[in-house]
Chimera marker file (.cmm) of the C-alpha trace (Angstrom):
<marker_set name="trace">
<marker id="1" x="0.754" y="37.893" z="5.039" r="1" g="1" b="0" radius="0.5"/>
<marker id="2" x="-1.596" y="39.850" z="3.266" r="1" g="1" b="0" radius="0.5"/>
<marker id="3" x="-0.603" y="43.555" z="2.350" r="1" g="1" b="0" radius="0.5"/>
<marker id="4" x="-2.882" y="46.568" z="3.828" r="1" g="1" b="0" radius="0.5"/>
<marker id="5" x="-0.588" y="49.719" z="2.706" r="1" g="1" b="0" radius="0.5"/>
<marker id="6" x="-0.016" y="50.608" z="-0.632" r="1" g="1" b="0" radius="0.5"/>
<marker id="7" x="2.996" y="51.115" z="-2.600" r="1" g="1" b="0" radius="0.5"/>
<marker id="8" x="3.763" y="54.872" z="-2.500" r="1" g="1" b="0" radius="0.5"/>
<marker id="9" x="2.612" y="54.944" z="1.796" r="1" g="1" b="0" radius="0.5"/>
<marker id="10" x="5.624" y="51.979" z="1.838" r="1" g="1" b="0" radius="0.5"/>
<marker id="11" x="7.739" y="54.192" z="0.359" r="1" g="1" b="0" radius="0.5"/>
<marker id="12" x="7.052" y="57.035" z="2.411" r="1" g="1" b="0" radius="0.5"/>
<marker id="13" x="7.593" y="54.832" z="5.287" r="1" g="1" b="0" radius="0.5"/>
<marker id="14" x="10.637" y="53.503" z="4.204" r="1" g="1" b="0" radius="0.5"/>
<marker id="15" x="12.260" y="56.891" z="3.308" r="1" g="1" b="0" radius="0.5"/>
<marker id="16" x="10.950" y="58.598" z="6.600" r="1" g="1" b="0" radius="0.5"/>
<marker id="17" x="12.118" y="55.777" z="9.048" r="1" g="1" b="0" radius="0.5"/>
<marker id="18" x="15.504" y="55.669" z="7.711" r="1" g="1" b="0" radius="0.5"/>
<marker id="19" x="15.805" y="59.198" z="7.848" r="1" g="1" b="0" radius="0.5"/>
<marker id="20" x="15.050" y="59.259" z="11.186" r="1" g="1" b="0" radius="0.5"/>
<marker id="21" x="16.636" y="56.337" z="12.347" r="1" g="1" b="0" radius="0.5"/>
<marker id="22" x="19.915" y="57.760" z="10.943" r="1" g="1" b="0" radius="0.5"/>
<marker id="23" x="19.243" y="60.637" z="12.337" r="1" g="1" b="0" radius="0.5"/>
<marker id="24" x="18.750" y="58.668" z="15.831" r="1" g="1" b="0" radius="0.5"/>
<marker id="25" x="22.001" y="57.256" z="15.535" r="1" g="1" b="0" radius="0.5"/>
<marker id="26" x="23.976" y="59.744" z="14.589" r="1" g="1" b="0" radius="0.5"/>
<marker id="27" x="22.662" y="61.713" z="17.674" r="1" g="1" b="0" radius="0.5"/>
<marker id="28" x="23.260" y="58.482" z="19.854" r="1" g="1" b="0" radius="0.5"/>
<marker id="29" x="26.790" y="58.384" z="18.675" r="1" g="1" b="0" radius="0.5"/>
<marker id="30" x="27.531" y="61.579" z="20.056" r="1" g="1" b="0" radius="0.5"/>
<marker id="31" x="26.326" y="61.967" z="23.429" r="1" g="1" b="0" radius="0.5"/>
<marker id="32" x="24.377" y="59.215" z="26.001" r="1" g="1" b="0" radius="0.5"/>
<marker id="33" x="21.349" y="57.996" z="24.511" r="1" g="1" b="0" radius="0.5"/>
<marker id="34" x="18.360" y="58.925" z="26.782" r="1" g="1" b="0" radius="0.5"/>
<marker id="35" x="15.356" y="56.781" z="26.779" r="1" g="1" b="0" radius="0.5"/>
<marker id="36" x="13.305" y="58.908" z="23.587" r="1" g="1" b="0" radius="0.5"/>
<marker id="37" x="16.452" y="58.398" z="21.975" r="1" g="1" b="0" radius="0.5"/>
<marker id="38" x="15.820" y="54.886" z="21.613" r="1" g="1" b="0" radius="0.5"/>
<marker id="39" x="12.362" y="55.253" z="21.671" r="1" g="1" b="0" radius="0.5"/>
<marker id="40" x="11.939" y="57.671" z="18.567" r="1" g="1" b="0" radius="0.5"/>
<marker id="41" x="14.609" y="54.494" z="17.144" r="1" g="1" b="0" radius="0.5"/>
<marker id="42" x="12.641" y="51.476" z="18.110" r="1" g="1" b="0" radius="0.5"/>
<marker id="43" x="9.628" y="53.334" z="16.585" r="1" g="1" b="0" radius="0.5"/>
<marker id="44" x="11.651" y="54.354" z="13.072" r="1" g="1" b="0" radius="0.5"/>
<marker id="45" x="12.740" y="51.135" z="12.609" r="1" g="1" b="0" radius="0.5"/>
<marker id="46" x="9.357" y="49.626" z="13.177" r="1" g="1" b="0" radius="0.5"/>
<marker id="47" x="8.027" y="52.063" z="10.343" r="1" g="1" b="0" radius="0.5"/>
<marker id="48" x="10.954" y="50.537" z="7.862" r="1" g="1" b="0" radius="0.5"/>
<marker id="49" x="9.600" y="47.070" z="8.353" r="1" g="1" b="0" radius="0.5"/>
<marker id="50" x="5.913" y="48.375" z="8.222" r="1" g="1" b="0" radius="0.5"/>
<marker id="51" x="6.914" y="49.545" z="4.633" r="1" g="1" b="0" radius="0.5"/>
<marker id="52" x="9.099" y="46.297" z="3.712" r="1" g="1" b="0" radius="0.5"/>
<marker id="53" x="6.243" y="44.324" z="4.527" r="1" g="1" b="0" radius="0.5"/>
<marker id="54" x="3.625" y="46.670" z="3.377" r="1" g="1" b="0" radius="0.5"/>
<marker id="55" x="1.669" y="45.596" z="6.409" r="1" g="1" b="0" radius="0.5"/>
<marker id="56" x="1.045" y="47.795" z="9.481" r="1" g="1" b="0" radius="0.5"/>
<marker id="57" x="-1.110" y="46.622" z="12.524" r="1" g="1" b="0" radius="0.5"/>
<marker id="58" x="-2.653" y="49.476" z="13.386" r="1" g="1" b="0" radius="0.5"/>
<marker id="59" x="-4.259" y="49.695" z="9.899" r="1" g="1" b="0" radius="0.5"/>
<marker id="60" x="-5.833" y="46.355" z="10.269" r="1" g="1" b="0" radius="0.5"/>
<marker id="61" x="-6.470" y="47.108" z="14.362" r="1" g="1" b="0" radius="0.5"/>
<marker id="62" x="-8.675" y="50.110" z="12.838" r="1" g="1" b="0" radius="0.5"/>
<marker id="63" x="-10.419" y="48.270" z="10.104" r="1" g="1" b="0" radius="0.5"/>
<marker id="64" x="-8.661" y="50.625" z="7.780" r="1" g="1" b="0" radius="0.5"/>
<marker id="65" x="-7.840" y="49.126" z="4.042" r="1" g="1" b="0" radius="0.5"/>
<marker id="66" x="-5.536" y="50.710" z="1.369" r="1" g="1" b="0" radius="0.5"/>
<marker id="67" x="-7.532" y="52.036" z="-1.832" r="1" g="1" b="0" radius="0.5"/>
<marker id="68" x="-8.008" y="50.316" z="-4.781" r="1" g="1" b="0" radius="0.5"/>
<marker id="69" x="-8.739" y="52.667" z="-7.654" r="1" g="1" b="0" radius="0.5"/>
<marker id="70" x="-11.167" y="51.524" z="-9.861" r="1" g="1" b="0" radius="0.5"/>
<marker id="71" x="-11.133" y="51.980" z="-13.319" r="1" g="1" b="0" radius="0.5"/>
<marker id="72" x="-14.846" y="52.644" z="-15.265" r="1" g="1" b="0" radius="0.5"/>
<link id1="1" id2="2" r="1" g="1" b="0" radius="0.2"/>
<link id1="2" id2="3" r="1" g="1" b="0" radius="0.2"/>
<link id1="3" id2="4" r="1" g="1" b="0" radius="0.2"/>
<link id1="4" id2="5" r="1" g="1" b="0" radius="0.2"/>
<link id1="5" id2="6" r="1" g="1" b="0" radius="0.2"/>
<link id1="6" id2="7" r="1" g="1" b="0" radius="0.2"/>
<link id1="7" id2="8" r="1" g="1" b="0" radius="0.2"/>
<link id1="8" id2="9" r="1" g="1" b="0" radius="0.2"/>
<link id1="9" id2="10" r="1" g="1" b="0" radius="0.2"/>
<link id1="10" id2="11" r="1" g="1" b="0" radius="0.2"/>
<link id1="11" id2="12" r="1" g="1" b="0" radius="0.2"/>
<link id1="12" id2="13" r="1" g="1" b="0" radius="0.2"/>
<link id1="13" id2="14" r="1" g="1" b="0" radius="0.2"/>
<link id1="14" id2="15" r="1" g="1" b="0" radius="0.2"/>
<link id1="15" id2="16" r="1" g="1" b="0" radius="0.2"/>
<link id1="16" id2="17" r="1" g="1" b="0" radius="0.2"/>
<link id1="17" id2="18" r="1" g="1" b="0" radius="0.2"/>
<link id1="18" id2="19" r="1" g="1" b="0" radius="0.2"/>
<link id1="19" id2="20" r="1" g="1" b="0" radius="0.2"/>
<link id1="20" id2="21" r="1" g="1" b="0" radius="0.2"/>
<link id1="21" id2="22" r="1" g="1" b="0" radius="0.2"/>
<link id1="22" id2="23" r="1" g="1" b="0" radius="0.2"/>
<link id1="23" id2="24" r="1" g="1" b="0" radius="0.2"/>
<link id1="24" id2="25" r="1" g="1" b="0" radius="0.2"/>
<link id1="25" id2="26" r="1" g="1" b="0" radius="0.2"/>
<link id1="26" id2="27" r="1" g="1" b="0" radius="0.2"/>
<link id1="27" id2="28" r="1" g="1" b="0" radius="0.2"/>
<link id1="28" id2="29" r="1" g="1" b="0" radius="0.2"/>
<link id1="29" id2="30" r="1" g="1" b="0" radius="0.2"/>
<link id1="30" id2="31" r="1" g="1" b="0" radius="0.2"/>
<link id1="31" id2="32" r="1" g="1" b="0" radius="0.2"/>
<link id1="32" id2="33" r="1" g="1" b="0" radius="0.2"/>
<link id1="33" id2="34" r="1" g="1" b="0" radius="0.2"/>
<link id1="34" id2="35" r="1" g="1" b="0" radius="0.2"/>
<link id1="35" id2="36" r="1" g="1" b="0" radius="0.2"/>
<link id1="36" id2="37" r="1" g="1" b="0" radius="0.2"/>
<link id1="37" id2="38" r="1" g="1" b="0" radius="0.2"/>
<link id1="38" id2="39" r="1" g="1" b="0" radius="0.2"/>
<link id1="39" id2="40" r="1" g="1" b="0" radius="0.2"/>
<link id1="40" id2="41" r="1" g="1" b="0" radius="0.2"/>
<link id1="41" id2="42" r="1" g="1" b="0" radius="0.2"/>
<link id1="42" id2="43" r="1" g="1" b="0" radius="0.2"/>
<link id1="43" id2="44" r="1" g="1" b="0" radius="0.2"/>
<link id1="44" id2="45" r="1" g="1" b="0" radius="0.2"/>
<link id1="45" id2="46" r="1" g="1" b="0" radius="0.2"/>
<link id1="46" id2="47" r="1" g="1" b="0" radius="0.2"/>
<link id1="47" id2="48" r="1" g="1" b="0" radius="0.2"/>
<link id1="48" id2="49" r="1" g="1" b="0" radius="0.2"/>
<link id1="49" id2="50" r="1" g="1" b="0" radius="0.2"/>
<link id1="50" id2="51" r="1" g="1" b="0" radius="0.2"/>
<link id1="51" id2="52" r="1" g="1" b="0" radius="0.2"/>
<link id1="52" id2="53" r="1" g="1" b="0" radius="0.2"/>
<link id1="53" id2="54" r="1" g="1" b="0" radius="0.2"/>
<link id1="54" id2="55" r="1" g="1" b="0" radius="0.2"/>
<link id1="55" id2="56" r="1" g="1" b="0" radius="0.2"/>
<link id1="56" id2="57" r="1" g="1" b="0" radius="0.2"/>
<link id1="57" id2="58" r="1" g="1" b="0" radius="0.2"/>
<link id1="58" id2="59" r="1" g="1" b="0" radius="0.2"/>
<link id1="59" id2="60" r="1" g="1" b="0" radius="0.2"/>
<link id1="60" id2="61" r="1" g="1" b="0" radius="0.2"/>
<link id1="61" id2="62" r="1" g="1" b="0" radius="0.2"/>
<link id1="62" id2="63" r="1" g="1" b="0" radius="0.2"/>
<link id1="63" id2="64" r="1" g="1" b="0" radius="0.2"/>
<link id1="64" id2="65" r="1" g="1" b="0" radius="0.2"/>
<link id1="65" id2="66" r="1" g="1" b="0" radius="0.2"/>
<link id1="66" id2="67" r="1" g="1" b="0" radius="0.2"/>
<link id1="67" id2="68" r="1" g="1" b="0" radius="0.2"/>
<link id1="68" id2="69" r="1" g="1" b="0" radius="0.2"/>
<link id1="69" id2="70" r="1" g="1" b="0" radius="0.2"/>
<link id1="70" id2="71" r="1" g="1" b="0" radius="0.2"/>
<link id1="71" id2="72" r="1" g="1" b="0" radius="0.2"/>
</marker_set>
């Protein structure tokens, strides 16, 4: 599979959907889950494997690329 998100957005990604999927479950744990409960935890955990792979569909659905910083 071919990456399309750099290293730092991974990283970002990573960070942010484990924050929020901890925060998810934490909130879960305590009362009844309602259905944007598990929404908002589908969707963090979908943004941890976006930055494990370093590959998100949307980028490539948009025709978007990551930058490449060239040197001169």
């Amino acid at each position: 599979m071919r990456h399309n998100i750099g290293t730092i957005n991974s990283m970002v990604r990573i960070a942010g959907g484990l924050t929020i999927l901890s925060w998810c479950t934490a909130k879960m744990a305590r009362e009844k889950p309602s259905g944007s409960d598990i929404f908002m935890t589908v969707m963090a955990a979908q943004k941890v494997a976006e930055g494990i792979t370093r590959y998100c569909p949307m980028t490539e659905a948009f025709g978007l690329e990551k930058s490449e910083h060239t040197t001169r």
